[in-house]
C-alpha positions as MATLAB code, in Angstrom:
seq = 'XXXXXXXXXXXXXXXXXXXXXXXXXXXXXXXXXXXXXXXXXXXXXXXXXXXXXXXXXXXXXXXXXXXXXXXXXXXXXXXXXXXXXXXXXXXXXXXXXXXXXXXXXXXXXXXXXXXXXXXXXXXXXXXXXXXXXXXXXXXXXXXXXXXXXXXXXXXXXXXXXXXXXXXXXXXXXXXXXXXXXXXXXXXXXXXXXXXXXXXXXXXXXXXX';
ca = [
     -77.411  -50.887    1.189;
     -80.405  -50.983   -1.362;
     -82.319  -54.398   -1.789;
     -81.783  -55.748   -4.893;
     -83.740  -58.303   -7.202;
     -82.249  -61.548   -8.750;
     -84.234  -63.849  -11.233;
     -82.787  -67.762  -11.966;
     -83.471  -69.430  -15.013;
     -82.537  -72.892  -15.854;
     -82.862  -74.842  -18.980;
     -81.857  -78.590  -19.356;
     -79.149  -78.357  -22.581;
     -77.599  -75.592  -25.076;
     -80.773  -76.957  -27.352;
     -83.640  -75.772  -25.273;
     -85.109  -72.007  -25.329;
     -85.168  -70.159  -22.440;
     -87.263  -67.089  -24.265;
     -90.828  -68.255  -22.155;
     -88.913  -67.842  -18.918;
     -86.925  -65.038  -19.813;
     -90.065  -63.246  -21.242;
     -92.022  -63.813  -17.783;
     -89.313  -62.634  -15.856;
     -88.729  -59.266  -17.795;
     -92.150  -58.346  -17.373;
     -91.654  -57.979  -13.853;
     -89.686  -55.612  -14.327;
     -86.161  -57.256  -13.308;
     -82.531  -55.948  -15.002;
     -81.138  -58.228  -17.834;
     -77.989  -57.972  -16.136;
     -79.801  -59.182  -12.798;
     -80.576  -62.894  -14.352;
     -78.907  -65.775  -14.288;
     -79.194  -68.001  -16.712;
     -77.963  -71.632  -16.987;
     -77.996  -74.387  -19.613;
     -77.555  -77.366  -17.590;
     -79.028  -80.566  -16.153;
     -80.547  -79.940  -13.037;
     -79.319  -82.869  -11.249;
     -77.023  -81.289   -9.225;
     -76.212  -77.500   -8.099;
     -72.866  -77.442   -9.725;
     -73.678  -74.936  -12.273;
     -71.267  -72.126  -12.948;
     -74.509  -69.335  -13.319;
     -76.322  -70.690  -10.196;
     -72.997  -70.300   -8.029;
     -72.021  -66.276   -9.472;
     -76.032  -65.575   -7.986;
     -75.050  -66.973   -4.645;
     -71.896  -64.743   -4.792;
     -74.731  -61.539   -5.673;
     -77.084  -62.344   -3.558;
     -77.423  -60.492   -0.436;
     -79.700  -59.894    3.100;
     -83.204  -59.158    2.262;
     -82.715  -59.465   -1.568;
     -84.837  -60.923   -3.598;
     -84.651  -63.973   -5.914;
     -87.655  -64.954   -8.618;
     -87.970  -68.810   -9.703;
     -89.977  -69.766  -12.603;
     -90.869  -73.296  -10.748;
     -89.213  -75.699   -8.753;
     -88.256  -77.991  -11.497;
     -86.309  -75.164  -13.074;
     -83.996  -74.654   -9.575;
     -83.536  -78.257   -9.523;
     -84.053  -81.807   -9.675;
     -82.831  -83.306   -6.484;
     -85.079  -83.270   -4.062;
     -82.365  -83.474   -1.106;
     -80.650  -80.737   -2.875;
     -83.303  -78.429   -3.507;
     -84.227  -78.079    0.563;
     -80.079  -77.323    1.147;
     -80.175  -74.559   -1.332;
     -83.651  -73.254   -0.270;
     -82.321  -72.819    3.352;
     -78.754  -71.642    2.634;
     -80.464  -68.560    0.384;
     -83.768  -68.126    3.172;
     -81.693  -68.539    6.534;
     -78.444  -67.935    5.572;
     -78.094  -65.845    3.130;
     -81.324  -64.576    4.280;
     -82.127  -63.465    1.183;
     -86.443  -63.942   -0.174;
     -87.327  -66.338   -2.830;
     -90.547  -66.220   -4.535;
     -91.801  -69.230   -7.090;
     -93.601  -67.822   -9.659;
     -95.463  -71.177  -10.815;
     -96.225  -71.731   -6.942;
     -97.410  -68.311   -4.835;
     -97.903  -70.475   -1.715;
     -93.499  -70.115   -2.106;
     -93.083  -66.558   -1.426;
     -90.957  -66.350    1.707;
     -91.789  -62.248    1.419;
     -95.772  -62.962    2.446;
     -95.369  -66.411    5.002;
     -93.257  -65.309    7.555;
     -95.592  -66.383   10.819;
     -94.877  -70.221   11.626;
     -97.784  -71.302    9.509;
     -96.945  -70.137    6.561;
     -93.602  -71.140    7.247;
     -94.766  -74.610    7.644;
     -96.698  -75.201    4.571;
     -94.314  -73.525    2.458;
     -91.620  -76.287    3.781;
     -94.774  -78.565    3.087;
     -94.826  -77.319   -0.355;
     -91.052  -77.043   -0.932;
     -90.760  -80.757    0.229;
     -93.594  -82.413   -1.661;
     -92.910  -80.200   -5.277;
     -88.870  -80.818   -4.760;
     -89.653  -84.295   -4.566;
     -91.678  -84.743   -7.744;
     -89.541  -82.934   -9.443;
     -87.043  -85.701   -8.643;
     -89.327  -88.045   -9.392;
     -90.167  -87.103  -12.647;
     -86.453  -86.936  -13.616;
     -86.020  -90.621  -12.407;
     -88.718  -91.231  -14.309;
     -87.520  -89.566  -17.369;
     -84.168  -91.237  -17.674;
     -86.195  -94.409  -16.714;
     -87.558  -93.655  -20.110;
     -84.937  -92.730  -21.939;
     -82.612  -96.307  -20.430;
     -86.055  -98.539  -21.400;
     -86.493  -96.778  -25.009;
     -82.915  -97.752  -25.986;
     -83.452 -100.982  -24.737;
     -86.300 -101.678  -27.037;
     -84.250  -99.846  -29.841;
     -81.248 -101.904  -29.082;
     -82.812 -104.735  -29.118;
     -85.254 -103.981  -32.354;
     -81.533 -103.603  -33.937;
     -81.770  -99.772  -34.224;
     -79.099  -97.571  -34.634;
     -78.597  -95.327  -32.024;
     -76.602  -91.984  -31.953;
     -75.974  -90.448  -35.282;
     -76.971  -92.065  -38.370;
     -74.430  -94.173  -40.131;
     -72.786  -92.966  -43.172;
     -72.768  -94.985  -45.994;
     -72.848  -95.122  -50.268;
     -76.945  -95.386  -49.976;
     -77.364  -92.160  -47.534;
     -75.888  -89.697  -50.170;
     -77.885  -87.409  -51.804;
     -78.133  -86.406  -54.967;
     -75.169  -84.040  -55.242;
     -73.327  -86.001  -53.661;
     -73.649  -88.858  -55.479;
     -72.831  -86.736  -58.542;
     -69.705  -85.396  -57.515;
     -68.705  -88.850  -56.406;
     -69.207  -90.498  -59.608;
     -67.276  -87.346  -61.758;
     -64.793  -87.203  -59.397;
     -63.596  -90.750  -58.435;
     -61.825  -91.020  -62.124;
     -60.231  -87.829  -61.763;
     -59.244  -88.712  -58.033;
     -57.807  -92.245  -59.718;
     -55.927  -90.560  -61.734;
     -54.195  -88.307  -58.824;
     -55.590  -84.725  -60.500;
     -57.413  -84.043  -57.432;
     -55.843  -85.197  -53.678;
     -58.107  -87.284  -51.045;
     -58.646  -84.128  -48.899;
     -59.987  -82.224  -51.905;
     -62.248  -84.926  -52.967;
     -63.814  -85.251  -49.097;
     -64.229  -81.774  -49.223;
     -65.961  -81.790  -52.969;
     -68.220  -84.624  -50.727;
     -68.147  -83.090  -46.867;
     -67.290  -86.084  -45.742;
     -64.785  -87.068  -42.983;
     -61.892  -89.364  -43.454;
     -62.866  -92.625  -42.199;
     -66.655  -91.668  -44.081;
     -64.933  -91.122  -47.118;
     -62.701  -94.411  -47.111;
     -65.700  -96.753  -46.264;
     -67.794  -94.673  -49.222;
     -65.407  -95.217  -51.580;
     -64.485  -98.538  -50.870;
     -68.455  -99.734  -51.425;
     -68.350  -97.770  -54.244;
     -65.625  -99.267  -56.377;
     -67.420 -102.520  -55.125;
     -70.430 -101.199  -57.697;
     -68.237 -100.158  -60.826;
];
């Protein structure tokens, strides 16, 4: 059986871009239909991309990692999937941000050595640095919290309206009054939701 050749990509959310790793990857040369893309937190290795690799990958294949980071963020985690691909699997990995991990070129118990070395110290940074990032995040909605900002999406209210809709509220409330046009068609005139639309229109007929 013919050795094939894998790439991984991971990206944190449906928001990020995954074109700079993709574009990396491609050069070398690898089938579209040979990556594996995921848009997921690296927390964990429960990712439904990550898992239909491990079902592809085979003896003496080959699998290309932009970095660390983008396999995973638990250290703990990283090391069990690094040794299920390498010794089970046995399957080659080769870190693209990292050449000392390239299981292909340190076979001998050296190189085997400092790439564990590598693996361990690199996984566990990467962990760190995602502690320290929700860290972050936890203290910076603290602050916010307790500077009395709102968090989340902004509220909707009679003063965040723009201009058109500000028109269409004031030529349409009469006609809404007077039942020629329903509630559903005048939140739609407005794209507004129902419980938006109520608490609008209730400030509003506090100001007429």
């Amino acid at each position: 059986m013919s050795k094939k050749t894998f790439a991984y990509i991971r990206v944190s959310s449906k928001d990020q871009n995954e074109a700079r790793q993709l574009k990396e990857i491609l050069e070398l040369g690898i089938n579209e239909r040979d990556i594996f893309i995921d848009k997921e937190s690296g927390k964990d290795f429960n990712r439904s991309q990550y898992k239909a690799l491990k079902q592809c990958l085979r003896e003496g294949d080959l699998l290309y990692i932009k970095s660390i980071d983008r396999f995973g963020r638990n250290s703990k985690e990283i090391k069990k999937e690094w040794e299920d691909i390498t010794q089970n699997i046995k399957a080659d990995i080769k870190v693209l941000d990292m050449p000392l991990l390239d299981t292909t070129q340190y076979k001998d118990q050296l190189g085997s050595f400092v790439s564990d070395l590598v693996l361990q110290v690199l996984a566990f940074v990467s962990e760190r640095e995602r502690d320290n990032i929700l860290q972050r995040q936890a203290e910076g909605i603290k602050v916010a919290k307790a500077q009395g900002k709102h968090l989340g999406r902004p509220q909707l209210n009679l003063s965040t309206l723009n201009k058109e809709q500000r028109q269409k509220l004031d030529s349409n409330y009469p006609k809404w009054k007077r039942k020629e046009i329903t509630g559903v068609e005048f939140m739609t005139l407005l794209e507004l939701k129902k419980n938006s639309f109520y608490k609008i229109i209730g400030e509003y007929e506090q100001t007429i």
